[in-house]
VEXLOGU-456454 format. One record per residue: residue number from 0; residue in three letters; x, y, z of N, C-alpha, C in turn. Coordinates in Angstrom, 1 decimal. Layout:
<rs>
R   seq   type      n_x      n_y      n_z     ca_x     ca_y     ca_z      c_x      c_y      c_z
R   NUM    ALA        X        Y        Z        X        Y        Z        X        Y        Z
...
</rs>
This chain:
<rs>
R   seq   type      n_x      n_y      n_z     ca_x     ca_y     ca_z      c_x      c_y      c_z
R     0    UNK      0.8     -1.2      0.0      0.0      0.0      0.0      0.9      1.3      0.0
R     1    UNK      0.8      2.0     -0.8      1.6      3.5     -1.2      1.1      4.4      0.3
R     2    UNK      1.8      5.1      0.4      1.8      6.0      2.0      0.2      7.0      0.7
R     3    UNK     -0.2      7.3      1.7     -1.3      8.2      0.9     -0.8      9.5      1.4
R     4    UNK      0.3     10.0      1.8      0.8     11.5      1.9      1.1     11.8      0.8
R     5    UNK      1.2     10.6     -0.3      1.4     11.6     -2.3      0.1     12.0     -1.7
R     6    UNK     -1.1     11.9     -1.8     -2.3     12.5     -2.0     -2.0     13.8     -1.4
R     7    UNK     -2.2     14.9     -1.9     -2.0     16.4     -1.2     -2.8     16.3     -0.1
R     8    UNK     -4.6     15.9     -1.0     -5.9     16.5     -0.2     -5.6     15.4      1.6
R     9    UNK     -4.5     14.6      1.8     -4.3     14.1      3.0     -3.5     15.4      4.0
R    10    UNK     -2.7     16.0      3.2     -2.2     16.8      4.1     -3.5     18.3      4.6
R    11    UNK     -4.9     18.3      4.2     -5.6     19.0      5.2     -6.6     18.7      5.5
R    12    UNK     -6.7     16.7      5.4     -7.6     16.1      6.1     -6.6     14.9      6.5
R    13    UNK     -5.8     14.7      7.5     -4.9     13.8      7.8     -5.9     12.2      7.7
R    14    UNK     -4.9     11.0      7.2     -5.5     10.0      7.5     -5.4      9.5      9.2
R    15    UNK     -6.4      9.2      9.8     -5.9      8.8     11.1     -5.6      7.1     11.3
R    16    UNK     -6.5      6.8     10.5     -6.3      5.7      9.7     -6.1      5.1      8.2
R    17    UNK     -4.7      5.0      8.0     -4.5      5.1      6.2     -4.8      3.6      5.4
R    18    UNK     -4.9      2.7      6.0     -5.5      1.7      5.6     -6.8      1.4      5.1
R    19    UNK     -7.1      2.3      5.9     -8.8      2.4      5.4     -9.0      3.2      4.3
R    20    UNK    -10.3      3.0      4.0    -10.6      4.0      2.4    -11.2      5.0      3.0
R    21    UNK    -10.7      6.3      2.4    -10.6      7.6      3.2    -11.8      8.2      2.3
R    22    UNK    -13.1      8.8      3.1    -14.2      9.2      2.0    -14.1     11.0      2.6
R    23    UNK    -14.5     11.5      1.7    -14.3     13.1      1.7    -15.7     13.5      1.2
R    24    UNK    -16.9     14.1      2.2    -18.4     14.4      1.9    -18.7     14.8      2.8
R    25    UNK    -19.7     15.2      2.8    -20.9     15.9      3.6    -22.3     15.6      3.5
R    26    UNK    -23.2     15.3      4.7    -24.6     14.5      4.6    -25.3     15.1      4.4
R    27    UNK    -25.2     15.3      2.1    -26.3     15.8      1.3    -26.6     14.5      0.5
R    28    UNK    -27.7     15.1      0.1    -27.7     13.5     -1.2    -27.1     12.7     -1.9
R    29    UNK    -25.8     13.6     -2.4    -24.9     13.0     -3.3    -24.1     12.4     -1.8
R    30    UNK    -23.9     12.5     -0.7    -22.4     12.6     -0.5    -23.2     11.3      0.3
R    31    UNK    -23.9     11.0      0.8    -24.6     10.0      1.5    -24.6      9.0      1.2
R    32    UNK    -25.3      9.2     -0.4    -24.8      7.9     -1.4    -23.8      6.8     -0.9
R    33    UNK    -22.5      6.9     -0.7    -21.4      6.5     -0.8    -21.3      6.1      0.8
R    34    UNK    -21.3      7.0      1.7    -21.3      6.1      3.3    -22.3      5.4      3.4
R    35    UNK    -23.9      5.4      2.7    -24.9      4.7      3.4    -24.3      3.3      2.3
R    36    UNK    -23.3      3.0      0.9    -23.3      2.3      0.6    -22.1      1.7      1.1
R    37    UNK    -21.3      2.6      2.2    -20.2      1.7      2.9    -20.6      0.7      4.1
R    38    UNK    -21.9      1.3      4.7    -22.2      0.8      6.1    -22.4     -0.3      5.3
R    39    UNK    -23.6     -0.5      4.7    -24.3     -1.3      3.9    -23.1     -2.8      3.6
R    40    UNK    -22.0     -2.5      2.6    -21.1     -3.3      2.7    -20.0     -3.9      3.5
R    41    UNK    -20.3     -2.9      4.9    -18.7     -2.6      5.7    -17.6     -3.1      5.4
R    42    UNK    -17.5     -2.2      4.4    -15.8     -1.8      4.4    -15.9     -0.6      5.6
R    43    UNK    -14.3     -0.8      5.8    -13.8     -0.3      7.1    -14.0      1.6      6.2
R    44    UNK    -13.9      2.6      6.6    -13.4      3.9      5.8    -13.8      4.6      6.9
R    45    UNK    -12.8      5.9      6.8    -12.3      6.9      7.6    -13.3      8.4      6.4
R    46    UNK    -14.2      9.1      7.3    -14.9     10.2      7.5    -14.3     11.6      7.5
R    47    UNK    -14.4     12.3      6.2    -13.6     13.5      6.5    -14.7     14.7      6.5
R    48    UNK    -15.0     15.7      6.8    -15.9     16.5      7.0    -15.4     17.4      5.7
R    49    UNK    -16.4     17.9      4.2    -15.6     18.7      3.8    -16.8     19.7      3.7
R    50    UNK    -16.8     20.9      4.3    -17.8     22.3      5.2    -17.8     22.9      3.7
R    51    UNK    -19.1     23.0      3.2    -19.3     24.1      2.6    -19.4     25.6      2.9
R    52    UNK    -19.8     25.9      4.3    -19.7     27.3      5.1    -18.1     27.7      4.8
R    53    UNK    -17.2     26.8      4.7    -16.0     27.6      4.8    -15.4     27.0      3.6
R    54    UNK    -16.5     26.8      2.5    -15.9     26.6      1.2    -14.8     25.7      0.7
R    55    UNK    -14.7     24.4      1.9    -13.8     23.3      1.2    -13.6     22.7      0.3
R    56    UNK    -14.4     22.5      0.0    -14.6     22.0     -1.8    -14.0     23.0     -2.7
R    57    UNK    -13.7     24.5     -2.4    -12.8     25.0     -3.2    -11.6     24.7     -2.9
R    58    UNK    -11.4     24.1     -2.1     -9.7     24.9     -1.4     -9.0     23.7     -2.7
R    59    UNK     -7.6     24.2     -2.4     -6.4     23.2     -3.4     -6.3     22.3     -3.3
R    60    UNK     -6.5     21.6     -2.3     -6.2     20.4     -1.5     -7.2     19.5     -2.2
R    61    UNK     -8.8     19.8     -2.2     -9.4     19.7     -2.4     -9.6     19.2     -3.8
R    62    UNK     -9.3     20.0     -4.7     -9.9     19.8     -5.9     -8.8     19.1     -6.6
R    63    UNK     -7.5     19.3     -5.5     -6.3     17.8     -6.0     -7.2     16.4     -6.0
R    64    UNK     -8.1     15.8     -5.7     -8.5     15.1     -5.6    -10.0     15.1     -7.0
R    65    UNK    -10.7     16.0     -6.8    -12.0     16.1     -7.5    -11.5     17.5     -8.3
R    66    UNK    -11.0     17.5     -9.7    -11.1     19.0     -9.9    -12.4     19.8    -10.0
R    67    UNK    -13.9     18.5    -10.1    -14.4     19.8    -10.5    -15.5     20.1     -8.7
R    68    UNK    -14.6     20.0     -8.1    -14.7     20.5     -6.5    -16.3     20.1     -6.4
R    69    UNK    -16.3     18.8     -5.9    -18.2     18.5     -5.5    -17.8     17.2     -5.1
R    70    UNK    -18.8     17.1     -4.0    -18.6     15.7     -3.0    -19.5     14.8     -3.5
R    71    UNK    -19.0     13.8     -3.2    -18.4     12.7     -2.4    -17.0     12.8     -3.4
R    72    UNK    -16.0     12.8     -2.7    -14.5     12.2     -3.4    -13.9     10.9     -2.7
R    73    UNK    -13.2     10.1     -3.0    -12.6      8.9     -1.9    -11.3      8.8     -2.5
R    74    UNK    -10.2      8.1     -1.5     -9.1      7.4     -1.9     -9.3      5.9     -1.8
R    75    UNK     -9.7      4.8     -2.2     -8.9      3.5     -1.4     -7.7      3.1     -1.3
R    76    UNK     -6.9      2.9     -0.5     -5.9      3.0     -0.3     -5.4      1.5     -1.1
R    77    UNK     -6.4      0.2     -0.9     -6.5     -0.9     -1.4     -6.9     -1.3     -2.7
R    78    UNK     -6.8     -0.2     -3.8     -7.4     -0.2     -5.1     -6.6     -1.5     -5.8
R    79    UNK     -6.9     -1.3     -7.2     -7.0     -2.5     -8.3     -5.7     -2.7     -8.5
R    80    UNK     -5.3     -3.9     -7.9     -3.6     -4.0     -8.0     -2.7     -3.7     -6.8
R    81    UNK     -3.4     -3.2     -5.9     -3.1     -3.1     -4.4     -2.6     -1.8     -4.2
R    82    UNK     -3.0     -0.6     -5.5     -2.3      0.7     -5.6     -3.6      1.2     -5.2
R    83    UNK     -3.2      2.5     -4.2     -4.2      3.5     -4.3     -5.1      3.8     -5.3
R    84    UNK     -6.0      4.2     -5.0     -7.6      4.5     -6.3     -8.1      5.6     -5.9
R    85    UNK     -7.7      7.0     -6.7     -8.7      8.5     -6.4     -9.9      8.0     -6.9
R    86    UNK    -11.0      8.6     -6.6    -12.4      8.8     -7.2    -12.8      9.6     -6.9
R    87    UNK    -13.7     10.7     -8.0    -14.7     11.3     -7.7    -16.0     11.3     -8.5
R    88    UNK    -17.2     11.4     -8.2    -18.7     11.4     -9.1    -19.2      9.7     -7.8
R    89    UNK    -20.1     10.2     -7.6    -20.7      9.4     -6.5    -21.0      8.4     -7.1
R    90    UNK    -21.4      8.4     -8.6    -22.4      6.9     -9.2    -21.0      6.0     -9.6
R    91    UNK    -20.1      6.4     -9.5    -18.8      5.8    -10.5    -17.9      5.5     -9.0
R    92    UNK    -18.2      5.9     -8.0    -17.9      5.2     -6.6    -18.6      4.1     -6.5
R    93    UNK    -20.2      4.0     -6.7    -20.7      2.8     -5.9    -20.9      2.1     -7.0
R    94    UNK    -20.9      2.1     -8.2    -20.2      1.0     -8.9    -18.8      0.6     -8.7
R    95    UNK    -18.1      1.1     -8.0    -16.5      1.1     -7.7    -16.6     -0.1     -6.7
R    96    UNK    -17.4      0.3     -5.5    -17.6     -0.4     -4.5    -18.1     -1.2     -4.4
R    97    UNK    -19.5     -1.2     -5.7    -20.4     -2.8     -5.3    -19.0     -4.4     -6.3
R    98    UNK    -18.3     -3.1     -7.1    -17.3     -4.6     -7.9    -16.7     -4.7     -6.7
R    99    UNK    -15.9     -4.2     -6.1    -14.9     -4.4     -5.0    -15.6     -5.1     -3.8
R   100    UNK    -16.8     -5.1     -3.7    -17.2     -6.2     -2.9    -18.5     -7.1     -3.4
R   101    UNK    -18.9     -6.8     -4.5    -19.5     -7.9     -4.4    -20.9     -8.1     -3.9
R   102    UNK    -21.4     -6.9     -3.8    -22.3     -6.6     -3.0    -22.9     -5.5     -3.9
R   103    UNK    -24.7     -5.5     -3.9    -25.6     -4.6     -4.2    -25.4     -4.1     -5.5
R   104    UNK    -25.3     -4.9     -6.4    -25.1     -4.6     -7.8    -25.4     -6.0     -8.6
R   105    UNK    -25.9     -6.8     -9.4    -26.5     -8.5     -9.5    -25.1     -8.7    -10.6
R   106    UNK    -24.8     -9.8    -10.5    -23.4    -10.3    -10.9    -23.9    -10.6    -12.2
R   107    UNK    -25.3    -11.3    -12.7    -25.6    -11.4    -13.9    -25.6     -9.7    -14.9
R   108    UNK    -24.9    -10.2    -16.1    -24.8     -8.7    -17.2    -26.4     -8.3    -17.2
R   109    UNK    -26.8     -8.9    -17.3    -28.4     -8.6    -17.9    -28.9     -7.2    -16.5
R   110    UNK    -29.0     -8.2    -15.2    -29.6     -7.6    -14.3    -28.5     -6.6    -13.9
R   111    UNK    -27.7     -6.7    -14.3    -26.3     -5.6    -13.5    -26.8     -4.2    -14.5
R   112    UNK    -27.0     -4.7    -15.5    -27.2     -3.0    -16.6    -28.7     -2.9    -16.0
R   113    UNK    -29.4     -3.6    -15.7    -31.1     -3.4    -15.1    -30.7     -1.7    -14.0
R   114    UNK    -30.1     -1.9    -13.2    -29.4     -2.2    -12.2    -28.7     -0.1    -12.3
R   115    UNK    -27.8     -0.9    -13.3    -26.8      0.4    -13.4    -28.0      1.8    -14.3
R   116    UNK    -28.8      1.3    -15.3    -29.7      2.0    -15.7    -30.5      3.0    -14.5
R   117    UNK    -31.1      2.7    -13.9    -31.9      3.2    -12.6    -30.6      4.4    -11.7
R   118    UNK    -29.9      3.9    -11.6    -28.7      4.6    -11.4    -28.2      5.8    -12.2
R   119    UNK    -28.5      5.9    -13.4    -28.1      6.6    -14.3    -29.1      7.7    -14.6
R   120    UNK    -30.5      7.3    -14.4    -31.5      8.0    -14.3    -31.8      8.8    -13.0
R   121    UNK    -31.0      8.6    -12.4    -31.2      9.5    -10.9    -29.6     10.0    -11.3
R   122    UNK    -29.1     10.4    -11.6    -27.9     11.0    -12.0    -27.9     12.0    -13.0
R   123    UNK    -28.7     11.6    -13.7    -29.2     12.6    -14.7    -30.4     13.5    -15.1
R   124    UNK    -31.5     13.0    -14.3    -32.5     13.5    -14.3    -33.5     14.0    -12.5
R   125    UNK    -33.0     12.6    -11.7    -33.6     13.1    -10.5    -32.7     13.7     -9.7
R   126    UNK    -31.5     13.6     -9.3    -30.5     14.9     -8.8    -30.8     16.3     -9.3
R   127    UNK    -30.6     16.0    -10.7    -30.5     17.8    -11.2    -32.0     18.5    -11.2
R   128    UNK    -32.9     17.5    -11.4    -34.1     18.3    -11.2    -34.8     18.9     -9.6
R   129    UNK    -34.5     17.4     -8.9    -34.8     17.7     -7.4    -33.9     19.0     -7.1
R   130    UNK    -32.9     19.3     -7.4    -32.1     20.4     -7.2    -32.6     21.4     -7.4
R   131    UNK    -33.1     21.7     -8.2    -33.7     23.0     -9.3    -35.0     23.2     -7.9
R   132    UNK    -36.0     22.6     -7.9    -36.5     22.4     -6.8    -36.6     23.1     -5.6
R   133    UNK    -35.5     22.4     -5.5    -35.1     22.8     -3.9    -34.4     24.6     -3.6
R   134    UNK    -33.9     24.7     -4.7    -33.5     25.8     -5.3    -34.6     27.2     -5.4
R   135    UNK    -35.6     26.9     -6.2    -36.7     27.6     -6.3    -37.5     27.6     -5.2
R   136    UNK    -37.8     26.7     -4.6    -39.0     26.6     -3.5    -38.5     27.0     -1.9
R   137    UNK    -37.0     26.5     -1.8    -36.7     26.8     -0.5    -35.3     28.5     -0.3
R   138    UNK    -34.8     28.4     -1.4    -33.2     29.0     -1.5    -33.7     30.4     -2.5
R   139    UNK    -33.0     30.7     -3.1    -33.4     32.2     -3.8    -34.2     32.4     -4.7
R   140    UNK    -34.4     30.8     -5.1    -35.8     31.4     -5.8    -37.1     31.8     -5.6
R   141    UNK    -37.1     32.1     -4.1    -38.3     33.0     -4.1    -38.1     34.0     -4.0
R   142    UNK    -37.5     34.8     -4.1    -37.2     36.1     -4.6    -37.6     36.2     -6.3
R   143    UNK    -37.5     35.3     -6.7    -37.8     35.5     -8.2    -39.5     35.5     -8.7
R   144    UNK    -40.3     36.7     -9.5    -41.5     36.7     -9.3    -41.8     35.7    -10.4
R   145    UNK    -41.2     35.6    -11.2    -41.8     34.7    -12.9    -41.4     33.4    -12.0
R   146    UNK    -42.6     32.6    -11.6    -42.4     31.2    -11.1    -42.4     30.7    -12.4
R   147    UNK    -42.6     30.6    -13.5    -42.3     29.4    -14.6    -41.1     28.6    -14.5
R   148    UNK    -39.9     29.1    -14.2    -38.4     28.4    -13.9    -39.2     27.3    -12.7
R   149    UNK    -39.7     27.8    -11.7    -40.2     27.0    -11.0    -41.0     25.6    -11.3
R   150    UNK    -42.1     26.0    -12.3    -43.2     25.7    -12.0    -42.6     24.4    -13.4
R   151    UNK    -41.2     24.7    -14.3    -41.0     23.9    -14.9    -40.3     22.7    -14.2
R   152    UNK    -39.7     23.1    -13.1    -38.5     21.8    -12.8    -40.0     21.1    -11.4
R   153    UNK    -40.5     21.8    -11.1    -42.1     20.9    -10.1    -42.4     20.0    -11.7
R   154    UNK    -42.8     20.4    -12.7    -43.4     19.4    -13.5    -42.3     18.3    -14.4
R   155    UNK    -41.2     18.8    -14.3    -40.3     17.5    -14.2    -40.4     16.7    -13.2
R   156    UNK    -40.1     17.1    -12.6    -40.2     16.3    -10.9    -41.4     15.6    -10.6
R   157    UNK    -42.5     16.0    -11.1    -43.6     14.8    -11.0    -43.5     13.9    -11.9
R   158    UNK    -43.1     14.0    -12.8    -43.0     13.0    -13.9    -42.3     12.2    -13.9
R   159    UNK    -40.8     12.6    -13.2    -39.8     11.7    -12.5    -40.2     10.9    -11.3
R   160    UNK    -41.2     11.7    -10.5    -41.8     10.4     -9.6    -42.9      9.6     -9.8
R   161    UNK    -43.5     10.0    -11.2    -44.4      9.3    -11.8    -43.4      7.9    -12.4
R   162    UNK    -42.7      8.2    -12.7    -41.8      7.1    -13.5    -41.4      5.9    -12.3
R   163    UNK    -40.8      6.7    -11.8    -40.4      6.0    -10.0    -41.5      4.9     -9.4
R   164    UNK    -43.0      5.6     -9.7    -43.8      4.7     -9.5    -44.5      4.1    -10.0
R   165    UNK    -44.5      4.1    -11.4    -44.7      2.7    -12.0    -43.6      1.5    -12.4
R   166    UNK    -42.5      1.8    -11.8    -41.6      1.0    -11.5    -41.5      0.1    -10.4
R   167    UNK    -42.2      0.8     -9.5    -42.0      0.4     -7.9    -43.2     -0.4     -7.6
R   168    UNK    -44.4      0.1     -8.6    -45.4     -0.9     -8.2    -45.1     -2.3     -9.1
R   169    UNK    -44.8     -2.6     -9.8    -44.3     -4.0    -10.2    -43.1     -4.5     -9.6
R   170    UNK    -42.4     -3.8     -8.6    -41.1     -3.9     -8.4    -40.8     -3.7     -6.8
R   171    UNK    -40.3     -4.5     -6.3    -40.2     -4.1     -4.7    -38.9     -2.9     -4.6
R   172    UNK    -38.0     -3.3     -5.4    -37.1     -2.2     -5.4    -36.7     -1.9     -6.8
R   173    UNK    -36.2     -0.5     -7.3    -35.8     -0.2     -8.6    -35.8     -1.0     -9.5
R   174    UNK    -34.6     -2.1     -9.3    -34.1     -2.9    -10.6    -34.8     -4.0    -10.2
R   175    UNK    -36.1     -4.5     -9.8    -36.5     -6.0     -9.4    -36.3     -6.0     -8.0
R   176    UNK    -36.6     -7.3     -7.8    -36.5     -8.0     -6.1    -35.5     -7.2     -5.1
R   177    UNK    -34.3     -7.5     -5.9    -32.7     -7.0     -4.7    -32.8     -5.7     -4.9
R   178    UNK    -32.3     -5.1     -3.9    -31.8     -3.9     -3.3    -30.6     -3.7     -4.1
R   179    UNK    -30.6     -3.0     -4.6    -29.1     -2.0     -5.1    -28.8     -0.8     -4.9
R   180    UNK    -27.7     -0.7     -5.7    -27.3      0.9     -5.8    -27.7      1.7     -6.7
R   181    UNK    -28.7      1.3     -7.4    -29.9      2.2     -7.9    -30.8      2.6     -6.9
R   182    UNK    -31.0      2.4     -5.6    -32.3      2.6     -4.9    -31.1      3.5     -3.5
R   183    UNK    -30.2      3.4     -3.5    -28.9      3.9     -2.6    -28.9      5.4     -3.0
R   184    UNK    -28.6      5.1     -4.8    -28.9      6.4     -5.7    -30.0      7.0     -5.1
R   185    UNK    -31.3      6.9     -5.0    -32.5      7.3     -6.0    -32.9      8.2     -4.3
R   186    UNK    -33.0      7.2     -3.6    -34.1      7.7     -2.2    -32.8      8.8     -1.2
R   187    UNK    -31.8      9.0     -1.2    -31.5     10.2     -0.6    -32.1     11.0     -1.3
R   188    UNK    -32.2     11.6     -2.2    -32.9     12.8     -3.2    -34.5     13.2     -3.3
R   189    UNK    -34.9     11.8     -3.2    -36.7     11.8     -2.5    -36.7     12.4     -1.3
R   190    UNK    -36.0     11.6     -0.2    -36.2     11.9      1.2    -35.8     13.1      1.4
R   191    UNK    -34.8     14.5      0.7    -34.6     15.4      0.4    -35.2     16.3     -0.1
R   192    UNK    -36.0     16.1     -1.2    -37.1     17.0     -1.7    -38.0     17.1     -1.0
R   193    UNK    -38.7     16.0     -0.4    -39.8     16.4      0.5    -39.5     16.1      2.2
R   194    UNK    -38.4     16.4      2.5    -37.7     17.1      3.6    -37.0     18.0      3.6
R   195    UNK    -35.3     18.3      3.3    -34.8     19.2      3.6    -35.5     20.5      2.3
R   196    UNK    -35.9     20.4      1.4    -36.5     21.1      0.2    -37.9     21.1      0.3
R   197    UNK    -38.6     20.9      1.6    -39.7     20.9      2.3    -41.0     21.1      0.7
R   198    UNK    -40.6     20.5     -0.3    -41.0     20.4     -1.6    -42.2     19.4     -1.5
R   199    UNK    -42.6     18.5     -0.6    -43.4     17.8     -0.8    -44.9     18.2     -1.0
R   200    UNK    -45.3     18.7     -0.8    -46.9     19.2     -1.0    -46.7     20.0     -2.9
R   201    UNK    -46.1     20.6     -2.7    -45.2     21.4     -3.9    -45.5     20.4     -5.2
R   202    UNK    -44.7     19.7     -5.1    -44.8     18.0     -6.2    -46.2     17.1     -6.2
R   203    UNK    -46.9     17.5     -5.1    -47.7     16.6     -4.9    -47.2     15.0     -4.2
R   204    UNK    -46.4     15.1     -3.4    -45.8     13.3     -3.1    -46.7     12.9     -2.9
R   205    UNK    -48.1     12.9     -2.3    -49.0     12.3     -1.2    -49.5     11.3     -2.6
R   206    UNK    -49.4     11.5     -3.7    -50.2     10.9     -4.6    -49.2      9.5     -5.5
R   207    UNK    -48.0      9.2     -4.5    -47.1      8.6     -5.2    -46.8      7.5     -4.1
R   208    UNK    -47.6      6.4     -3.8    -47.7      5.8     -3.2    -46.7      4.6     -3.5
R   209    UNK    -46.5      4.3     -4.1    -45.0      3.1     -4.4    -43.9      3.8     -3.8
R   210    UNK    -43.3      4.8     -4.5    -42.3      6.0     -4.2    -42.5      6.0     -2.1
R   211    UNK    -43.4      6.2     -1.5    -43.8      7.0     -0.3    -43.6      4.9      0.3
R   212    UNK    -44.0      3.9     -0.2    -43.5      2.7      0.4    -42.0      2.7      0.2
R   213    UNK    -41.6      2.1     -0.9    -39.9      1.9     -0.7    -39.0      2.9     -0.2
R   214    UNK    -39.6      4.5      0.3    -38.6      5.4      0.3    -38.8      5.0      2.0
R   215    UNK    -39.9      4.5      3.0    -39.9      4.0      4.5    -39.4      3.2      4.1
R   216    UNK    -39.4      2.0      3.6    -38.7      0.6      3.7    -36.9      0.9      4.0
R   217    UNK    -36.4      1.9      2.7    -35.5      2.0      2.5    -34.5      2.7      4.4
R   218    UNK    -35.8      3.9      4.4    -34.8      4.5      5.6    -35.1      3.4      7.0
R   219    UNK    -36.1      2.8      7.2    -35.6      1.7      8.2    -35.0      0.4      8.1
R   220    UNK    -33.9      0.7      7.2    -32.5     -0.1      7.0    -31.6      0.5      7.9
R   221    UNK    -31.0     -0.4      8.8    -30.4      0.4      9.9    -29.1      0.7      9.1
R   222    UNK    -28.2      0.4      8.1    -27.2      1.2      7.2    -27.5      2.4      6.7
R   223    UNK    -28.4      2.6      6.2    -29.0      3.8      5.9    -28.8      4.8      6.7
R   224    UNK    -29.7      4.4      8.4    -29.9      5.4      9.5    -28.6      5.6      9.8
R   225    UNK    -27.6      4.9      9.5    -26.2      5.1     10.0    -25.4      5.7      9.3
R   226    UNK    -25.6      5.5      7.8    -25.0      6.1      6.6    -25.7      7.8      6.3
R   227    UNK    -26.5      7.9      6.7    -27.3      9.1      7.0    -26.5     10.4      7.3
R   228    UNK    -25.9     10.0      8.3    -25.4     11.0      8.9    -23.5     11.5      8.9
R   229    UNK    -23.2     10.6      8.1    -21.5     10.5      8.1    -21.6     11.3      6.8
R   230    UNK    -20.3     12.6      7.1    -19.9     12.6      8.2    -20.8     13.1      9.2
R   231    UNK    -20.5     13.4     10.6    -20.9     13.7     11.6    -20.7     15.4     11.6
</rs>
């Protein structure tokens, strides 16, 4: 295992433990992703706090790791070949992690693209729109009088949970039966819109009843409730 002091972003989040895989986030949707899929697997990994109040994600250190400065970032120190492994983009971590262990991802090609699809669609369409969202409804866009910007990313956003739940009613979880990291993906960003983006009445959720079952199932997974909150 290479000392992970090459890594710059170590010298202003020290490893305390360098063996472990070193995760660099903050408990938002994207950055959650990735610890509630560590608990989930337990692998061992070390918690770095990176504060958007004091702008970490810009600093040097920082974007030595991720240039385009946005969390979740990781090192494993035990990457492919037994050399260190940077990463950054949360969906291309927990595909990192479900190969590396073998876990929450289906080993068959067929169900594995089932799988990584669902994943791809909350990357591209339900992050960035819940965002817009949360943006207009809770953050400065109510200062803005032309709600249309609004009223356009609300009617994406139902349509995306319309999708969600006709998925969910033939489906206990995203891709079929098993739990993956399509549904690791998908439900921080629900349980965010209509909590921290207090967006739910907004969207209409009450009317998305598949969506409103797997997103309880999901958070009384005690990995979840624990991955929830890292870092601390």
């Amino acid at each position: 295992m290479t000392e992970l002091t090459a890594f710059p972003i170590t010298s202003k989040w020290p490893a305390s433990h360098p063996e472990r895989l070193q995760l660099y986030s903050l408990a938002t949707p994207n950055g959650v992703k990735v610890s509630i899929m560590l608990e989930e697997t337990g692998l061992p990994y070390e918690a770095h706090k990176v504060s958007f109040d004091t702008r970490d994600q810009l600093s040097p250190e920082f974007v030595s790791l991720n240039p385009n400065n946005k969390i979740p970032a990781m090192i494993d120190p035990s990457g492919p070949g037994g050399r260190p492994l940077p990463l950054f983009e949360s969906g291309a971590i927990l595909i990192y992690l479900a190969d590396k262990t073998g876990q929450l991802l289906p080993a068959d090609p067929g169900l594995r693209y089932q799988a990584i699809q669902w994943l791809m669609f909350q990357m591209g369409g339900v992050g960035p729109m819940f965002g817009q969202v949360g943006f207009f409804n809770k953050f400065a866009g109510k200062e803005i009088d032309d709600k249309r910007p609004r009223d356009r990313y609300v009617a994406e956003s139902r349509r995306l949970l319309s999708v969600l739940d006709r998925q969910l009613a033939d489906n206990t979880w995203l891709a079929g039966d098993e739990y993956s990291i399509a549904d690791i993906a998908v439900f921080p960003w629900v349980r965010n819109l209509i909590g921290f983006y207090e967006a739910g009445e907004l969207v209409g959720f009450s009317e998305f009843k598949q969506v409103q079952r797997a997103l309880n199932t999901f958070l009384d997974r005690p990995a979840v409730q624990r991955g929830l909150v890292v870092p601390e």
